[in-house]
Structure formats: structure tokens, C-alpha cells
C-alpha positions, 0 to 999 in steps of 0.5 A, spaced: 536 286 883 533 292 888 537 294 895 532 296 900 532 299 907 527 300 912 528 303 918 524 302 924 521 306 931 523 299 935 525 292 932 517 288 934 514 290 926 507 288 930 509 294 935 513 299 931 512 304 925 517 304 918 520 310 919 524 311 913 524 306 907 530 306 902 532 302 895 536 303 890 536 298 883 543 295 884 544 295 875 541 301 875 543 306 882 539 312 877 533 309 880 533 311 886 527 311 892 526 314 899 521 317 904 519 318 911 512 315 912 509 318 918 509 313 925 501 310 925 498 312 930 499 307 937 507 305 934 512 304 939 518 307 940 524 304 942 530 310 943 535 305 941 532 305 935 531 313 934 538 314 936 540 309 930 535 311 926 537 319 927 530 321 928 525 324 933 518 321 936 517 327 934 519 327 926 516 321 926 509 322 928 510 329 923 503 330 920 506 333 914 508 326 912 505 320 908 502 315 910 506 308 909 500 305 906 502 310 901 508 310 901 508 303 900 503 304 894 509 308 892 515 304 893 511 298 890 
């Protein structure tokens, strides 16, 4: 079994960006994952959301991260 945490800029998965993706193999918590991925361009932000998150708009839209379809590339 696989525990997956995402994180999100806002809660409408239509208008807001994964910002963090996390998951850990319950039978074997060696195998681990995680990355940030870049917000995609247009993403709303929630501040309630970022708060909760721990992020900035800014280290959101950080162009030195990932792309979340790599990300999700990676994950998958």
C-alpha cells in the first residue's frame, strides 16, 4: 500500500496548482517520494492554503522547479 500526500495552491483542483506531492510505501517506508513542482502558469492562490502548506506564491511559481507533468512522470 502507497500513502500519497499532495499539497495544493487552493482547494478547486480546476484553478489551483499541486504544489508539493509526497508518498511513502507503507511495507516498505525506505521507498520514499517527494517533490515541489512549479505552480502552472494561471494557478490560483488561496493564502489559507499556502499558509497551511508552508509555501510562498513565490516558491510556488519558482522557475528552477519541475514541471508537474514531470513530476507526475516521475511519481507515476
Amino acid at each position: 500500500m502507497i500513502v500519497v500526500d499532495i499539497e495544493a495552491a487552493g482547494l478547486d483542483p480546476k484553478k489551483s496548482s499541486i504544489v508539493s506531492i509526497g508518498a511513502v510505501d507503507f511495507t516498505n517506508p525506505e521507498r520514499q517520494f517527494y517533490e515541489e513542482p512549479r505552480a502552472w502558469e494561471g494557478s490560483e492562490f488561496d493564502p489559507e492554503s499556502l499558509e497551511i502548506c508552508g509555501f510562498t506564491q513565490e516558491q510556488c511559481k519558482d522557475s528552477s522547479r519541475k514541471e508537474l507533468s514531470e513530476v507526475m512522470h516521475k511519481f507515476y
